[in-house]
N, C-alpha and C positions, 0 to 999 in steps of 0.2 A: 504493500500500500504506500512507502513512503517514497519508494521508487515512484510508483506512479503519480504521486501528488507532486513531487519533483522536478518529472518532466513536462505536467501540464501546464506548473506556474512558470516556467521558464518558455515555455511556448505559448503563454499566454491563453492557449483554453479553457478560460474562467466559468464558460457555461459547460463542458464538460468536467470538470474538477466539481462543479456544485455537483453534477448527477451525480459523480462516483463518493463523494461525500457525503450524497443526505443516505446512502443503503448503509453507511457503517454506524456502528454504535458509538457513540460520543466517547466512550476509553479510547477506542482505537484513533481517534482523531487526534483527543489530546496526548495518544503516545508520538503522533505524528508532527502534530504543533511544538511539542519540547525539543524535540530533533530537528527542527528548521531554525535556518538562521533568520533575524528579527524582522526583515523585508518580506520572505518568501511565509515567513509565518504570520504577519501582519493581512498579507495577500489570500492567505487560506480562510483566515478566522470571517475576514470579509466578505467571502463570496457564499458561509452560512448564513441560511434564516435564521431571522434572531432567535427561534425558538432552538432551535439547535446550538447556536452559538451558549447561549445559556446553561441547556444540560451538559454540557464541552466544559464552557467555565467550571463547572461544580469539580469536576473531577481532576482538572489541570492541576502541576505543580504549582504554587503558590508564587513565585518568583512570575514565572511562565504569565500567569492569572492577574496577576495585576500590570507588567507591562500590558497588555494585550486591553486591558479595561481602562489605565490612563488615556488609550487614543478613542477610548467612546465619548461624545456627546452625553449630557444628560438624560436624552429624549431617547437615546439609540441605548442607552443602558435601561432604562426603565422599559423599554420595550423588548429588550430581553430574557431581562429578569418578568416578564408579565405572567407568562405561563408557571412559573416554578414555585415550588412550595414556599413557604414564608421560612422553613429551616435551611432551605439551600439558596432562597432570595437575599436572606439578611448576611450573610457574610461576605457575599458578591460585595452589598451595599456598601460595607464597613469596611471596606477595598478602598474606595472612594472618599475622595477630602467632601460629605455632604454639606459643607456647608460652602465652598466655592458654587452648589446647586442652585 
């Protein structure tokens, strides 16, 4: 998988990287997200729906988790976090300077 998520950020096929993204399970994505470098994984995290990117956030290493949540918007994190439990919503949050919000 990280072969192939590899070579389609590098070639730029953002709409096939989404199809082969949303069939995996959010571990396997963020084993994939912690092994890219901060461009190419910047690039992945992006081309998830935010409901996705969110179950992805929960499981990501912690380091990994919050660069990748410093480049959200307000609007783009609250719409992430929208589907998730309020146990796996609130520590995403607490990632966050909420009061720059």
């Amino acid at each position: 998988l990280a072969e192939t998520v590899s070579e389609l950020v590098h070639d730029r096929a953002l709409n096939e990287l989404e199809r082969v993204l949303e069939e995996q399970p959010p571990e396997h994505i963020a084993d994939v997200l912690e092994h890219l470098g901060e461009t190419d994984r910047e690039t992945v995290f992006g081309v998830l729906d935010p409901d996705l990117q969110g179950e992805v956030a929960t499981v990501l290493d912690d380091s990994v988790r919050e660069e990748l949540l410093d480049e959200l918007s307000p609007a783009q994190l609250a719409e992430m976090v929208a589907e998730l439990d309020a146990d796996e919503a609130l520590p995403l949050l607490d990632l966050k300077d909420l009061s720059a919000m």
